[in-house]
C-alpha positions as CSV (number, residue, x, y, z in Angstrom):
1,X,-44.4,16.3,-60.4
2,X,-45.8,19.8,-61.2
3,X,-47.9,19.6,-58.4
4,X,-45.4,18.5,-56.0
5,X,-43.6,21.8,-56.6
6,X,-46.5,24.3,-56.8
7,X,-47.2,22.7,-53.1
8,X,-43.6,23.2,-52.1
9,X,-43.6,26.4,-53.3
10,X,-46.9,27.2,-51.5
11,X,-46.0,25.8,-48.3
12,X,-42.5,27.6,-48.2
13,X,-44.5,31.1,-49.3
14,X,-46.5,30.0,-46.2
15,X,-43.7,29.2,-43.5
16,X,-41.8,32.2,-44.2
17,X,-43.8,34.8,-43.2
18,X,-43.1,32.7,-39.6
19,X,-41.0,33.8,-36.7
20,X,-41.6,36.3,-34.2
21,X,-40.1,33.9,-31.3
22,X,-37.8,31.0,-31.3
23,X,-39.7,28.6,-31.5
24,X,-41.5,29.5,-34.3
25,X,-38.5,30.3,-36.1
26,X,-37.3,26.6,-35.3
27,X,-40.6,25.3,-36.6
28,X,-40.5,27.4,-40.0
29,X,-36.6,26.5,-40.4
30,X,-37.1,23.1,-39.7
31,X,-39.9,23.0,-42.2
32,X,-38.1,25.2,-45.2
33,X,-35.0,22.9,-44.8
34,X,-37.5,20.0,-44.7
35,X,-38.8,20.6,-48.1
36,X,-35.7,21.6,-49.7
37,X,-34.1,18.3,-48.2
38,X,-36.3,16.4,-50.1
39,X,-36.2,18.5,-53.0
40,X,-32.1,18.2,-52.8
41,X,-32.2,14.5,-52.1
42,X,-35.1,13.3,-54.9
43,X,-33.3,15.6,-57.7
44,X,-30.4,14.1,-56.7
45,X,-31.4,10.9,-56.9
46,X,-30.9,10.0,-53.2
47,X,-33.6,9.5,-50.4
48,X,-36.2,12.1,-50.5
49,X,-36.8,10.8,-46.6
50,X,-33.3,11.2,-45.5
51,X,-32.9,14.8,-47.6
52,X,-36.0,16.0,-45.2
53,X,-34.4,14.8,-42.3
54,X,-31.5,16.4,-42.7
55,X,-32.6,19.5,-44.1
56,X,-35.4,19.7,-41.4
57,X,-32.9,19.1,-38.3
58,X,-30.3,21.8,-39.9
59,X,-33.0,24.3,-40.7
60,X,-34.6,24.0,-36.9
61,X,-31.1,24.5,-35.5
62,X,-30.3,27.7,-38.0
63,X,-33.7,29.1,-36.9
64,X,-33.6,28.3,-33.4
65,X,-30.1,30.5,-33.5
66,X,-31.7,33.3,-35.5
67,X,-33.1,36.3,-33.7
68,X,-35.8,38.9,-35.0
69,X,-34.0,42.2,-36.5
70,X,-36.5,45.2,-37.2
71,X,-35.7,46.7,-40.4
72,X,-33.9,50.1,-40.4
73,X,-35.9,52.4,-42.7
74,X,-33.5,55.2,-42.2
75,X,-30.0,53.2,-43.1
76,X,-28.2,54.4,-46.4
């Protein structure tokens, strides 16, 4: 099991440094909510599958709706 969260951990390290476009925002959101879908749904006790599934669909939406902001050094 300890493994299977040091590799979730990696991957989402990983996939969040993703997202210049859309579509790469939708792939890195739909894999974040992926893996915490089945992280949600096996803790829980419920389908790891069907925790990715829905985690990976609502993920790709949120980061397909997202846009890129540059930071604002100068804000106080």
């Amino acid at each position: 099991m300890m493994r299977f969260w040091a590799a979730s951990g990696l991957v989402a390290l990983v996939l969040s440094g993703c997202g210049q476009t859309t579509g790469e925002r939708l792939v890195s959101g739909a894999g974040l909510g992926a893996l915490g879908g089945a992280a949600i749904g096996a803790a829980t006790g419920g389908s790891a599958l069907g925790g990715a599934a829905i985690g990976g669909v609502a993920g790709g939406v949120a980061g397909a709706l997202t846009t890129p902001r540059e930071p604002d050094i100068n804000r106080r």
